[in-house]
N, C-alpha and C positions, 0 to 999 in steps of 0.2 A: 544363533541364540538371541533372543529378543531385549531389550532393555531390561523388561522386568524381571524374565529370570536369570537376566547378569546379576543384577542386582542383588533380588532376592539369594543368586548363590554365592554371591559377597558375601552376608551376614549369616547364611548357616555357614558357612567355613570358619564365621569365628565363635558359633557356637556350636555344633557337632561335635565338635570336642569334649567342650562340659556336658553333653548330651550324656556322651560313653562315659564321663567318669561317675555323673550321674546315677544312670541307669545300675553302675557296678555298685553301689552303696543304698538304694534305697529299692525295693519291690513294685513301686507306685509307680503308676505312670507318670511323663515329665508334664504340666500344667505350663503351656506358655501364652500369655498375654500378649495381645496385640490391642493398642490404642492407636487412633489416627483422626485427624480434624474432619469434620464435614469434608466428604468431596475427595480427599486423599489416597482414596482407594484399599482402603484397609479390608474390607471384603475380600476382591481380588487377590492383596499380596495373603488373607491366609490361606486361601485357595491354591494357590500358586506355593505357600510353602509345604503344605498338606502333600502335594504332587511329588515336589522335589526331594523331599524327606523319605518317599516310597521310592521313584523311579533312581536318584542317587546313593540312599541312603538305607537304603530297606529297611525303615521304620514304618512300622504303622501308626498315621494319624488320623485325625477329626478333626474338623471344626465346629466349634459350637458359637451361635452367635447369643449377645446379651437381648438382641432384639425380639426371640424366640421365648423370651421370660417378661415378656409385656404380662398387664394385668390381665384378665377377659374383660371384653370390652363395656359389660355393665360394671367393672368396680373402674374402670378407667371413668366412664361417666360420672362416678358416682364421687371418683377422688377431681373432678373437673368440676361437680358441681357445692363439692366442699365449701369452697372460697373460692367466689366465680370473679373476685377482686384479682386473683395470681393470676398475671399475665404467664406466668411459667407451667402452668398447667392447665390451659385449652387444650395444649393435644399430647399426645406423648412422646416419650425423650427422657424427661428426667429423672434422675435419683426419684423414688418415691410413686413412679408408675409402672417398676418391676416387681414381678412376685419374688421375692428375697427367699422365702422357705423354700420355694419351687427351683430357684436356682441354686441355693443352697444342698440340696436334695440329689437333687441332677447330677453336678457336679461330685459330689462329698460318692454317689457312685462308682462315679468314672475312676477317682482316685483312690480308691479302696475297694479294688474290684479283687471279686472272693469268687469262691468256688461255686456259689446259689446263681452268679450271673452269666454262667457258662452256658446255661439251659436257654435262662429268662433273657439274655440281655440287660442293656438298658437304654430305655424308653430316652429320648432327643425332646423336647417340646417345639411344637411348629405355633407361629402365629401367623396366621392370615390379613396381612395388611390391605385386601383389598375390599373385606366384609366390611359390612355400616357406609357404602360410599367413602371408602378410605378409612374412614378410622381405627377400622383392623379389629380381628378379637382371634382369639386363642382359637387354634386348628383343633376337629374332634381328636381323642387321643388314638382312634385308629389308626390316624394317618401318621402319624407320628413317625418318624425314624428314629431304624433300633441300630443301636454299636452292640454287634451281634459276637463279635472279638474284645480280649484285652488291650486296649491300644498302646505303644509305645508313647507317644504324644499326644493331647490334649491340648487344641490352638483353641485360646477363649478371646476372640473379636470384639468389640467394641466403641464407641465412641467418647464412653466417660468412664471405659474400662482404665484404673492407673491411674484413677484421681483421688484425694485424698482429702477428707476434711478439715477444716480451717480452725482455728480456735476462733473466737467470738468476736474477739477484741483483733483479730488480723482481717476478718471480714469485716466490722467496718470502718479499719484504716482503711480499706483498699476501698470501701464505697465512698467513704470521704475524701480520698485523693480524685476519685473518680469524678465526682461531684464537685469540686475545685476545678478540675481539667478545664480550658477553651473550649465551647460548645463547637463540637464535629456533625457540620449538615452533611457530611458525605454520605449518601446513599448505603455507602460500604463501611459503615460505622463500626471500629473497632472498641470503644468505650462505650459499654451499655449497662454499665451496673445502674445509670444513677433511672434508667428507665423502669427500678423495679423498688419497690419498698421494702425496707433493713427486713421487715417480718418477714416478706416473702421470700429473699435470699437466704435467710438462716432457716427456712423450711426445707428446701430443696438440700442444703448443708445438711442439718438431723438427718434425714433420710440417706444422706452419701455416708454419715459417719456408721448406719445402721449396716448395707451396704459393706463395707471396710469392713466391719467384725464379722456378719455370716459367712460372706462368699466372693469378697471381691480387694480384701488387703493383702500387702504383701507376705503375709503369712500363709496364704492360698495359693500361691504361686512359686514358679522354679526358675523361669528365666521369663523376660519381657522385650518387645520391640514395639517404640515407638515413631511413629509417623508423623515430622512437625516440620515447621517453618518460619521463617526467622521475621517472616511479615505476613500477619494474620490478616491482611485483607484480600492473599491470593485465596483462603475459606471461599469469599464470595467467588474470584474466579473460577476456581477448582465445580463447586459446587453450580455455577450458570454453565459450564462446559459439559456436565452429566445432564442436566436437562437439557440442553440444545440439541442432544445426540439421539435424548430420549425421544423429540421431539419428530426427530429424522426417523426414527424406527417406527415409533407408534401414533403420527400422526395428534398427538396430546400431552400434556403434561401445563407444569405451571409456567406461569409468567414469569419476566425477571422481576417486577416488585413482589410478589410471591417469594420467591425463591433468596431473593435478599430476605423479605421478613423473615423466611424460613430460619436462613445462617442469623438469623441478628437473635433468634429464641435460644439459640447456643452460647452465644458470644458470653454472654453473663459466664458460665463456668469456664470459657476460658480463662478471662482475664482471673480468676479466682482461684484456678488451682495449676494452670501449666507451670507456673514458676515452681513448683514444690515438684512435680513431676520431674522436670526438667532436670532437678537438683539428684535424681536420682533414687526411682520406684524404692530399691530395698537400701540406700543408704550408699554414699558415693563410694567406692573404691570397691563395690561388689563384684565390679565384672560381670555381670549377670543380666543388665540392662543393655541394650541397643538402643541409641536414639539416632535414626534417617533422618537428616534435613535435609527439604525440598525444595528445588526453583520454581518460579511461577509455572511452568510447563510440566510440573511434578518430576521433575528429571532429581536425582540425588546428588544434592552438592557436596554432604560430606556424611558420613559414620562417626559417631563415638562411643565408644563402649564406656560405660559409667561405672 
């Protein structure tokens, strides 16, 4: 057995459990969250739980990722060239360049699947991140893939899946402490709020608080695993170790200043809502939250169940 499905069968052993008692109280499929940093591998391990959950467990899963709920690519231009001042919005990523209806939509199916969807399915949305020279736009909906079954489980992947918005006056204490801080010239800079102006962080905030009420707060979900680490500047290592590899396979990909710039456009909501995550997705003493922390080698140093 490989590390990661040691791993991975570490943490469904402590939730397979609430799976079945789940399942015996509610008719909906279980909704589990996965969040993980840049570079973390959080693709992977849903993949990898998707597997284990069929081949151990005979559940049926899916994953769905948040990436797949991108704008198409002329409202993405269109929301870039808004306010061509937000550094936070040249490319996409954040709260505010997903379609919220579309993933709202999507999902609110998957979990309320009725007797009309035994025929029809339901339609998965694909986004093509390699159309416009990378900038990506929404796959035709031919292509799309159908959940053609009722699934047992519903894995929703993400990167700013599990994050929660800030009241006003905590966003900018945290950019004024930020802004206080000793200027950090480290390449692999973990204090980046003060690189952005108070307007443009409480944009990207509206849009995460929007986000939380359609289709992405704890009220949407059943159980969650989080992928973290106790020192966020292994983001930058984690994330130069996936493009060096890329690099090995396809002869291309980006540089390491690239690829630093890339983690440092994220940085800003770490520092901003991992602490509230951290504290516990549905409220501490749920039991219902996993949080992984990772060594620099993404090895798992410990579980805690929250």
């Amino acid at each position: 057995m490989s590390s990661l499905d040691s791993s991975v069968q570490q943490i469904l052993e402590r939730l397979v459990p609430n799976f079945r008692t789940h399942k015996q109280q509610s008719p909906h499929p279980i909704v589990l969250g996965i969040t993980g940093l840049q570079g973390s591998g959080k693709s992977t391990w849903a993949g990898k739980i998707v597997d284990i959950l069929a081949s151990k467990y005979n559940l049926h899963a899916i994953t769905v990722s948040l990436d797949d709920f991108y704008h198409t690519h002329e409202n993405l231009v269109k929301r870039r060239d808004q306010d061509p001042e937000n550094k936070l919005y040249r490319t996409r990523g954040q709260p505010g360049t997903h379609d919220q209806q579309l993933a709202h939509d999507t999902l609110q199916a998957l979990r309320n699947w009725d007797d009309n969807n035994k025929t029809t399915g339901v339609a998965i949305p694909a986004f093509d991140k390699s159309r416009f020279n990378g900038e990506g736009d929404r796959a035709p909906r031919s292509s799309w893939p159908h959940c053609a079954s009722k699934p047992d489980v519903v894995v929703l992947e993400g990167w700013c899946v599990g994050f929660r918005a800030v009241p006003h006056a905590t966003l900018h204490s945290k950019h004024d402490a930020a802004k206080a801080a000793p200027p950090d010239a480290n390449p692999e800079c973990i204090v980046t709020l003060p690189d952005h102006a108070v307007a443009h962080i409480q944009e990207v905030n509206r849009h995460l608080a929007q986000y939380n009420e359609t289709f992405m707060g704890p009220q949407h979900f059943d159980f969650f695993v989080h992928l973290d680490t106790e020192d966020l500047r292994n983001v930058y290592r984690w994330r130069l170790q996936q493009e060096h590899a890329m690099w090995k396979v396809k002869g291309a990909g980006m540089s390491d200043e690239s690829v630093r710039a890339f983690v440092r456009g994220y940085m800003p909501a770490y520092e901003l809502y991992l602490e509230g995550l951290r504290g516990g997705f549905f409220g501490e003493g749920s039991g219902r939250h996993v949080r992984v922390v990772m060594d620099r080698e993404r090895g798992v140093e410990k579980v805690e169940v929250i």
